[in-house]
C-alpha positions as CSV (number, residue, x, y, z in Angstrom):
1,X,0.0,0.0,0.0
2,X,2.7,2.5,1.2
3,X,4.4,1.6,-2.4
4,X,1.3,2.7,-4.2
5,X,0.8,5.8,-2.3
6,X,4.8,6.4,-3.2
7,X,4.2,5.5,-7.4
8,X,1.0,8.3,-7.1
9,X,3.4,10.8,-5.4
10,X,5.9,10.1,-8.1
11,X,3.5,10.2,-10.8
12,X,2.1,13.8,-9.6
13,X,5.8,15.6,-9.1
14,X,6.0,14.7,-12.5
15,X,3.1,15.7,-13.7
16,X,3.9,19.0,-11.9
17,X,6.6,19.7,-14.5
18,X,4.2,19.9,-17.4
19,X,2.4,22.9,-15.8
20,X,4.2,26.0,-16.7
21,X,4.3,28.0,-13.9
22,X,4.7,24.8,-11.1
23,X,7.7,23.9,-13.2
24,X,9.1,27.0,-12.5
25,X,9.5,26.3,-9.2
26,X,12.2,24.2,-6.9
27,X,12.3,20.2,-6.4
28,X,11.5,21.0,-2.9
29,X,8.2,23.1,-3.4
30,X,6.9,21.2,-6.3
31,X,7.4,17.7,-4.2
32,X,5.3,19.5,-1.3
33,X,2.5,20.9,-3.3
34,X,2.3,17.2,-5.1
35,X,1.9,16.1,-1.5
36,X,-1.7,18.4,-1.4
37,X,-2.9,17.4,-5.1
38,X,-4.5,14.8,-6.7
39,X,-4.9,14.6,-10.9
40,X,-8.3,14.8,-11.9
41,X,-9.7,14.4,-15.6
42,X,-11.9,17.4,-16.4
43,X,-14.4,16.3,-19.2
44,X,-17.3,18.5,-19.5
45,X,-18.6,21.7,-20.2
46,X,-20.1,21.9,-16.6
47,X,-19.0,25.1,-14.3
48,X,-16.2,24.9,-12.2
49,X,-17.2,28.1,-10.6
50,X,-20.3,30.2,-10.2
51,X,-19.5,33.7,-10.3
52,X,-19.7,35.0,-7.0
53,X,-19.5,31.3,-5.9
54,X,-17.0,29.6,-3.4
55,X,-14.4,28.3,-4.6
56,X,-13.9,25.0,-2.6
57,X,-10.6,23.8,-4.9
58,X,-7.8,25.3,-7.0
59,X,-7.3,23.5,-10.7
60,X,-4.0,23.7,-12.8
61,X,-4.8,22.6,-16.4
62,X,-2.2,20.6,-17.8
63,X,-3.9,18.9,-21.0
64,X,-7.3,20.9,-20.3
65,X,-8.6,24.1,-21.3
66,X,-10.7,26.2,-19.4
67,X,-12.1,29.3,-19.5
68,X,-14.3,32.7,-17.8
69,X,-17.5,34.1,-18.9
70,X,-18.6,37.4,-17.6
71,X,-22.7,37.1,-17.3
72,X,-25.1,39.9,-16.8
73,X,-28.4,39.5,-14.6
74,X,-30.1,38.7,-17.4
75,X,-27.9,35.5,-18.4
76,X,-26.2,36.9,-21.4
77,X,-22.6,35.4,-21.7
78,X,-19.2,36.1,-23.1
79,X,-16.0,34.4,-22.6
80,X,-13.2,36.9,-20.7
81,X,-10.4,34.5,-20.1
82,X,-9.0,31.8,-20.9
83,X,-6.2,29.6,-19.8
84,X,-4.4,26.5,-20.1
85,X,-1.0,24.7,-18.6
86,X,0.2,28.6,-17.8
87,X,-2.8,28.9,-15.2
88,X,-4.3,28.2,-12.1
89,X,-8.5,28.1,-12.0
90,X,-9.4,29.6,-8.9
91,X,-6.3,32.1,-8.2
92,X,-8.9,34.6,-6.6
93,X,-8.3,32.8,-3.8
94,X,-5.0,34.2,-3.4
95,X,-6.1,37.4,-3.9
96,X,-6.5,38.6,0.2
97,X,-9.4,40.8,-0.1
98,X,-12.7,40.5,1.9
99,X,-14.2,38.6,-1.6
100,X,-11.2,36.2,-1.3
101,X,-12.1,32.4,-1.8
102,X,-15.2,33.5,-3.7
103,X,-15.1,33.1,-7.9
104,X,-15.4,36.7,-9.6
105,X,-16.6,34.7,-12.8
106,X,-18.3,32.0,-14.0
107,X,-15.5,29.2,-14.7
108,X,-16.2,25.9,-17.1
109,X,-14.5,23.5,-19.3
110,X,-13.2,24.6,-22.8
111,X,-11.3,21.6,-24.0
112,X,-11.5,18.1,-21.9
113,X,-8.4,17.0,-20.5
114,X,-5.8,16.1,-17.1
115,X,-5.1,19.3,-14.3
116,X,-4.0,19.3,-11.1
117,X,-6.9,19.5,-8.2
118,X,-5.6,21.5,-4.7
119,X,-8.3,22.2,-1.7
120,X,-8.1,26.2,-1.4
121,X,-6.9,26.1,1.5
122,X,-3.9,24.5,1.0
123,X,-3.5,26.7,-1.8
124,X,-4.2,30.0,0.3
125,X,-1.7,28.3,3.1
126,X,1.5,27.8,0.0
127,X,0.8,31.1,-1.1
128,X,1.5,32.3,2.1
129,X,3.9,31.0,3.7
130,X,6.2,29.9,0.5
131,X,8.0,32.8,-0.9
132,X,8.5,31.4,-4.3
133,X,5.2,30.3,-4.5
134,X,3.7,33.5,-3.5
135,X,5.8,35.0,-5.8
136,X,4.7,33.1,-8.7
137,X,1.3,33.3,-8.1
138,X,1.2,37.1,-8.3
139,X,3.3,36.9,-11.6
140,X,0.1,35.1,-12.9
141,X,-2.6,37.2,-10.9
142,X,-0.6,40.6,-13.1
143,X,-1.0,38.6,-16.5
144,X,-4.7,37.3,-15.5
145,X,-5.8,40.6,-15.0
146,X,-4.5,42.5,-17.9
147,X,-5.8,39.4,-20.6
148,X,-9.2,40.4,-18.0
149,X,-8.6,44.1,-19.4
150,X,-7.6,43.4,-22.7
151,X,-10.8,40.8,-23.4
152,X,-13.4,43.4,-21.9
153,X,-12.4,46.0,-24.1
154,X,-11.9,43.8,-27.1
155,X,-15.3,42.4,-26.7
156,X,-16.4,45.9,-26.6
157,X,-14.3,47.6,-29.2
158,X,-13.3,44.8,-32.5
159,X,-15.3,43.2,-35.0
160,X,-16.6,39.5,-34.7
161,X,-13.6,38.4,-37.2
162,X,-11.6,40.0,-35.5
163,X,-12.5,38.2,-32.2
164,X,-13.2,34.9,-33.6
165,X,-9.3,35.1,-35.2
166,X,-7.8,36.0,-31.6
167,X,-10.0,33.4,-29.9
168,X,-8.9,30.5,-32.3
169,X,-5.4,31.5,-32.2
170,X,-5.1,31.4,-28.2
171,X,-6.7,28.4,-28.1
172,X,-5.0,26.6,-30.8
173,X,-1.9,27.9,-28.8
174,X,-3.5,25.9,-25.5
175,X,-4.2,22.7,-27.4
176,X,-1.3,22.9,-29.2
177,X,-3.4,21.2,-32.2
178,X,-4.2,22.3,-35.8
179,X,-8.0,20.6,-34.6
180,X,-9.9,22.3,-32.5
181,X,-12.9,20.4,-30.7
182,X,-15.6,23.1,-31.0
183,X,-19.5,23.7,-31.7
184,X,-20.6,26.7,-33.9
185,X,-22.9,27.1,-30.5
186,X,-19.9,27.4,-28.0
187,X,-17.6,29.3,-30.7
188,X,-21.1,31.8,-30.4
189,X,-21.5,31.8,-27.2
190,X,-17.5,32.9,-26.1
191,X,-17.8,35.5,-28.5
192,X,-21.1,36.8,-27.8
193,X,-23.3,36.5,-31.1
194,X,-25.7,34.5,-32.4
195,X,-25.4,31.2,-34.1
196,X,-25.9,32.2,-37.3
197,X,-23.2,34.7,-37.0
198,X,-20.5,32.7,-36.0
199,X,-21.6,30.1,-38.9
200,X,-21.1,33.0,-41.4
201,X,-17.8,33.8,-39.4
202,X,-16.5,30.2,-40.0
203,X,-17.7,30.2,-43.6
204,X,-15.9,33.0,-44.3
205,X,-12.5,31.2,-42.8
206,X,-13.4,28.3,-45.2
207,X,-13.9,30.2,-48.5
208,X,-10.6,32.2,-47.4
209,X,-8.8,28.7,-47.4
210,X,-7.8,29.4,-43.6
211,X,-9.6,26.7,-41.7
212,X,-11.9,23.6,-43.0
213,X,-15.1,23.3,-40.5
214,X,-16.7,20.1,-39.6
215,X,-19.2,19.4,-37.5
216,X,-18.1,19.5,-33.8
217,X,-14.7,20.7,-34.8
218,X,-12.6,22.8,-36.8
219,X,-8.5,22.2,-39.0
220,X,-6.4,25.6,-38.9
221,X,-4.8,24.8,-42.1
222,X,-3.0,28.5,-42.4
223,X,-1.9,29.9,-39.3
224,X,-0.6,33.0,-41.3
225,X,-4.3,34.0,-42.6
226,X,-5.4,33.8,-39.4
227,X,-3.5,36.0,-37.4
228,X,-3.6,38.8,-40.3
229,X,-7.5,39.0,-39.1
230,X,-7.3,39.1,-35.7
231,X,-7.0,42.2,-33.5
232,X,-3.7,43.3,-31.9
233,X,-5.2,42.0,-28.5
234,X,-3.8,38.4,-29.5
235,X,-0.5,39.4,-30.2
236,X,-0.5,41.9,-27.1
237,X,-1.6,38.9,-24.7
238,X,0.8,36.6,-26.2
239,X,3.3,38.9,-25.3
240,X,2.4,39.0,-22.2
241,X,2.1,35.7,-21.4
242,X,5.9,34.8,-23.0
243,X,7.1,37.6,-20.8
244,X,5.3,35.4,-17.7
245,X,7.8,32.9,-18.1
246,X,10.5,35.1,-18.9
Protein backbone atom coordinates (compact mmCIF):
# COMPACT_ATOMS: atom_id res chain seq x y z
CA UNK A 1 0.00 0.00 0.00
CA UNK A 2 2.69 2.55 1.19
CA UNK A 3 4.40 1.58 -2.37
CA UNK A 4 1.28 2.69 -4.20
CA UNK A 5 0.84 5.76 -2.30
CA UNK A 6 4.80 6.40 -3.25
CA UNK A 7 4.21 5.54 -7.40
CA UNK A 8 1.03 8.26 -7.14
CA UNK A 9 3.38 10.81 -5.43
CA UNK A 10 5.90 10.11 -8.10
CA UNK A 11 3.46 10.25 -10.82
CA UNK A 12 2.15 13.78 -9.58
CA UNK A 13 5.76 15.65 -9.10
CA UNK A 14 6.05 14.68 -12.52
CA UNK A 15 3.11 15.73 -13.71
CA UNK A 16 3.91 19.02 -11.86
CA UNK A 17 6.60 19.65 -14.54
CA UNK A 18 4.23 19.88 -17.40
CA UNK A 19 2.41 22.86 -15.77
CA UNK A 20 4.24 25.96 -16.72
CA UNK A 21 4.31 28.02 -13.85
CA UNK A 22 4.73 24.82 -11.14
CA UNK A 23 7.72 23.91 -13.24
CA UNK A 24 9.11 27.00 -12.54
CA UNK A 25 9.46 26.29 -9.24
CA UNK A 26 12.18 24.19 -6.88
CA UNK A 27 12.26 20.22 -6.44
CA UNK A 28 11.46 21.04 -2.94
CA UNK A 29 8.20 23.15 -3.42
CA UNK A 30 6.87 21.23 -6.32
CA UNK A 31 7.41 17.71 -4.23
CA UNK A 32 5.31 19.47 -1.26
CA UNK A 33 2.54 20.92 -3.31
CA UNK A 34 2.32 17.21 -5.05
CA UNK A 35 1.90 16.07 -1.45
CA UNK A 36 -1.66 18.35 -1.37
CA UNK A 37 -2.93 17.44 -5.12
CA UNK A 38 -4.52 14.76 -6.74
CA UNK A 39 -4.88 14.60 -10.86
CA UNK A 40 -8.25 14.83 -11.92
CA UNK A 41 -9.69 14.36 -15.64
CA UNK A 42 -11.93 17.39 -16.35
CA UNK A 43 -14.43 16.32 -19.17
CA UNK A 44 -17.33 18.50 -19.50
CA UNK A 45 -18.63 21.68 -20.22
CA UNK A 46 -20.08 21.87 -16.59
CA UNK A 47 -19.02 25.06 -14.26
CA UNK A 48 -16.18 24.85 -12.16
CA UNK A 49 -17.20 28.10 -10.60
CA UNK A 50 -20.26 30.19 -10.17
CA UNK A 51 -19.50 33.71 -10.33
CA UNK A 52 -19.75 34.97 -7.00
CA UNK A 53 -19.53 31.30 -5.93
CA UNK A 54 -17.03 29.56 -3.41
CA UNK A 55 -14.44 28.31 -4.65
CA UNK A 56 -13.87 25.01 -2.56
CA UNK A 57 -10.57 23.81 -4.94
CA UNK A 58 -7.81 25.33 -6.98
CA UNK A 59 -7.31 23.48 -10.74
CA UNK A 60 -3.99 23.66 -12.79
CA UNK A 61 -4.80 22.65 -16.44
CA UNK A 62 -2.22 20.56 -17.84
CA UNK A 63 -3.95 18.93 -20.99
CA UNK A 64 -7.31 20.87 -20.33
CA UNK A 65 -8.56 24.13 -21.33
CA UNK A 66 -10.68 26.15 -19.41
CA UNK A 67 -12.14 29.25 -19.52
CA UNK A 68 -14.26 32.70 -17.85
CA UNK A 69 -17.51 34.14 -18.86
CA UNK A 70 -18.60 37.35 -17.60
CA UNK A 71 -22.73 37.07 -17.27
CA UNK A 72 -25.06 39.87 -16.77
CA UNK A 73 -28.37 39.52 -14.56
CA UNK A 74 -30.05 38.67 -17.41
CA UNK A 75 -27.91 35.45 -18.38
CA UNK A 76 -26.22 36.94 -21.39
CA UNK A 77 -22.60 35.45 -21.65
CA UNK A 78 -19.18 36.11 -23.14
CA UNK A 79 -16.00 34.41 -22.61
CA UNK A 80 -13.17 36.93 -20.68
CA UNK A 81 -10.36 34.48 -20.12
CA UNK A 82 -9.05 31.76 -20.85
CA UNK A 83 -6.24 29.58 -19.76
CA UNK A 84 -4.39 26.46 -20.14
CA UNK A 85 -1.01 24.75 -18.61
CA UNK A 86 0.24 28.55 -17.76
CA UNK A 87 -2.79 28.90 -15.16
CA UNK A 88 -4.27 28.18 -12.07
CA UNK A 89 -8.54 28.13 -11.96
CA UNK A 90 -9.41 29.59 -8.89
CA UNK A 91 -6.31 32.14 -8.18
CA UNK A 92 -8.92 34.65 -6.61
CA UNK A 93 -8.32 32.79 -3.76
CA UNK A 94 -5.05 34.19 -3.42
CA UNK A 95 -6.07 37.35 -3.90
CA UNK A 96 -6.53 38.56 0.21
CA UNK A 97 -9.35 40.76 -0.09
CA UNK A 98 -12.69 40.55 1.85
CA UNK A 99 -14.19 38.58 -1.57
CA UNK A 100 -11.22 36.18 -1.33
CA UNK A 101 -12.11 32.40 -1.85
CA UNK A 102 -15.23 33.51 -3.74
CA UNK A 103 -15.12 33.08 -7.93
CA UNK A 104 -15.40 36.69 -9.59
CA UNK A 105 -16.65 34.69 -12.80
CA UNK A 106 -18.28 31.98 -14.03
CA UNK A 107 -15.46 29.17 -14.72
CA UNK A 108 -16.24 25.90 -17.07
CA UNK A 109 -14.54 23.53 -19.27
CA UNK A 110 -13.22 24.61 -22.80
CA UNK A 111 -11.25 21.63 -23.97
CA UNK A 112 -11.54 18.12 -21.87
CA UNK A 113 -8.36 17.00 -20.50
CA UNK A 114 -5.84 16.09 -17.15
CA UNK A 115 -5.13 19.25 -14.28
CA UNK A 116 -3.98 19.27 -11.07
CA UNK A 117 -6.90 19.49 -8.20
CA UNK A 118 -5.56 21.50 -4.70
CA UNK A 119 -8.31 22.16 -1.67
CA UNK A 120 -8.08 26.20 -1.41
CA UNK A 121 -6.89 26.15 1.50
CA UNK A 122 -3.92 24.51 1.05
CA UNK A 123 -3.55 26.68 -1.79
CA UNK A 124 -4.17 30.04 0.33
CA UNK A 125 -1.65 28.35 3.11
CA UNK A 126 1.48 27.77 0.02
CA UNK A 127 0.78 31.07 -1.08
CA UNK A 128 1.48 32.27 2.11
CA UNK A 129 3.90 30.98 3.65
CA UNK A 130 6.24 29.89 0.45
CA UNK A 131 8.04 32.82 -0.92
CA UNK A 132 8.52 31.37 -4.32
CA UNK A 133 5.20 30.30 -4.48
CA UNK A 134 3.74 33.51 -3.52
CA UNK A 135 5.84 35.03 -5.84
CA UNK A 136 4.68 33.07 -8.71
CA UNK A 137 1.34 33.32 -8.12
CA UNK A 138 1.22 37.13 -8.31
CA UNK A 139 3.28 36.92 -11.61
CA UNK A 140 0.14 35.09 -12.91
CA UNK A 141 -2.60 37.24 -10.95
CA UNK A 142 -0.62 40.61 -13.10
CA UNK A 143 -1.04 38.57 -16.48
CA UNK A 144 -4.73 37.29 -15.46
CA UNK A 145 -5.83 40.64 -15.00
CA UNK A 146 -4.54 42.49 -17.94
CA UNK A 147 -5.82 39.38 -20.56
CA UNK A 148 -9.21 40.36 -18.02
CA UNK A 149 -8.58 44.08 -19.40
CA UNK A 150 -7.56 43.42 -22.67
CA UNK A 151 -10.76 40.78 -23.38
CA UNK A 152 -13.43 43.38 -21.94
CA UNK A 153 -12.35 46.03 -24.07
CA UNK A 154 -11.89 43.82 -27.10
CA UNK A 155 -15.34 42.42 -26.66
CA UNK A 156 -16.41 45.90 -26.56
CA UNK A 157 -14.34 47.59 -29.23
CA UNK A 158 -13.34 44.76 -32.50
CA UNK A 159 -15.33 43.25 -34.95
CA UNK A 160 -16.60 39.49 -34.67
CA UNK A 161 -13.63 38.45 -37.23
CA UNK A 162 -11.62 39.99 -35.49
CA UNK A 163 -12.49 38.20 -32.18
CA UNK A 164 -13.24 34.87 -33.61
CA UNK A 165 -9.31 35.12 -35.20
CA UNK A 166 -7.77 35.95 -31.59
CA UNK A 167 -9.98 33.43 -29.91
CA UNK A 168 -8.94 30.48 -32.26
CA UNK A 169 -5.44 31.53 -32.17
CA UNK A 170 -5.08 31.44 -28.20
CA UNK A 171 -6.73 28.40 -28.12
CA UNK A 172 -4.97 26.55 -30.75
CA UNK A 173 -1.89 27.93 -28.79
CA UNK A 174 -3.48 25.87 -25.47
CA UNK A 175 -4.24 22.69 -27.39
CA UNK A 176 -1.33 22.87 -29.22
CA UNK A 177 -3.41 21.23 -32.23
CA UNK A 178 -4.24 22.32 -35.79
CA UNK A 179 -8.03 20.65 -34.56
CA UNK A 180 -9.91 22.28 -32.49
CA UNK A 181 -12.86 20.36 -30.71
CA UNK A 182 -15.63 23.10 -31.02
CA UNK A 183 -19.48 23.67 -31.73
CA UNK A 184 -20.58 26.69 -33.88
CA UNK A 185 -22.86 27.15 -30.51
CA UNK A 186 -19.87 27.39 -27.98
CA UNK A 187 -17.64 29.35 -30.71
CA UNK A 188 -21.13 31.84 -30.43
CA UNK A 189 -21.50 31.76 -27.15
CA UNK A 190 -17.47 32.94 -26.08
CA UNK A 191 -17.83 35.52 -28.52
CA UNK A 192 -21.08 36.84 -27.75
CA UNK A 193 -23.31 36.53 -31.05
CA UNK A 194 -25.74 34.51 -32.44
CA UNK A 195 -25.38 31.16 -34.08
CA UNK A 196 -25.87 32.16 -37.34
CA UNK A 197 -23.25 34.74 -36.98
CA UNK A 198 -20.50 32.68 -36.03
CA UNK A 199 -21.57 30.08 -38.89
CA UNK A 200 -21.10 32.95 -41.42
CA UNK A 201 -17.77 33.77 -39.44
CA UNK A 202 -16.53 30.16 -39.97
CA UNK A 203 -17.71 30.20 -43.60
CA UNK A 204 -15.88 32.96 -44.28
CA UNK A 205 -12.53 31.16 -42.76
CA UNK A 206 -13.39 28.35 -45.18
CA UNK A 207 -13.89 30.19 -48.48
CA UNK A 208 -10.56 32.20 -47.44
CA UNK A 209 -8.80 28.75 -47.39
CA UNK A 210 -7.78 29.43 -43.58
CA UNK A 211 -9.59 26.68 -41.68
CA UNK A 212 -11.91 23.63 -43.00
CA UNK A 213 -15.08 23.30 -40.49
CA UNK A 214 -16.66 20.09 -39.64
CA UNK A 215 -19.21 19.43 -37.51
CA UNK A 216 -18.13 19.55 -33.80
CA UNK A 217 -14.73 20.73 -34.84
CA UNK A 218 -12.61 22.76 -36.83
CA UNK A 219 -8.54 22.21 -39.04
CA UNK A 220 -6.43 25.60 -38.95
CA UNK A 221 -4.83 24.76 -42.09
CA UNK A 222 -2.99 28.50 -42.41
CA UNK A 223 -1.90 29.94 -39.29
CA UNK A 224 -0.56 33.00 -41.25
CA UNK A 225 -4.28 33.98 -42.57
CA UNK A 226 -5.44 33.77 -39.38
CA UNK A 227 -3.55 36.01 -37.43
CA UNK A 228 -3.57 38.75 -40.31
CA UNK A 229 -7.46 39.01 -39.13
CA UNK A 230 -7.31 39.09 -35.71
CA UNK A 231 -7.01 42.23 -33.49
CA UNK A 232 -3.71 43.26 -31.91
CA UNK A 233 -5.19 42.01 -28.48
CA UNK A 234 -3.79 38.42 -29.47
CA UNK A 235 -0.45 39.39 -30.23
CA UNK A 236 -0.47 41.90 -27.08
CA UNK A 237 -1.59 38.88 -24.66
CA UNK A 238 0.78 36.64 -26.18
CA UNK A 239 3.29 38.90 -25.32
CA UNK A 240 2.38 38.96 -22.19
CA UNK A 241 2.13 35.67 -21.38
CA UNK A 242 5.87 34.79 -23.04
CA UNK A 243 7.12 37.56 -20.77
CA UNK A 244 5.29 35.44 -17.66
CA UNK A 245 7.76 32.92 -18.07
CA UNK A 246 10.51 35.11 -18.93
Amino acid sequence: MKGSVKQDQLKIEQLCTRHRLLSRLSGTDRRRMARKMQVVSLSSLHPLYEMSGVINNVFFPLSAVLFFLGTTLEGQVIEVGQIGSEGIAGVEVAMGTPYAGMSLMTAAIQIPGLALQMNADDFAEEVDRYSAVNRCVRRYLGFFLAQLQFLIACNRHHNVEQRGARWLLALQDRTRSRKLRITQQHLADMLGVTRQSAERLLNDFEVAKILDSQRGAVTIKDRSKLHERACACYRMLAKRLRALFV
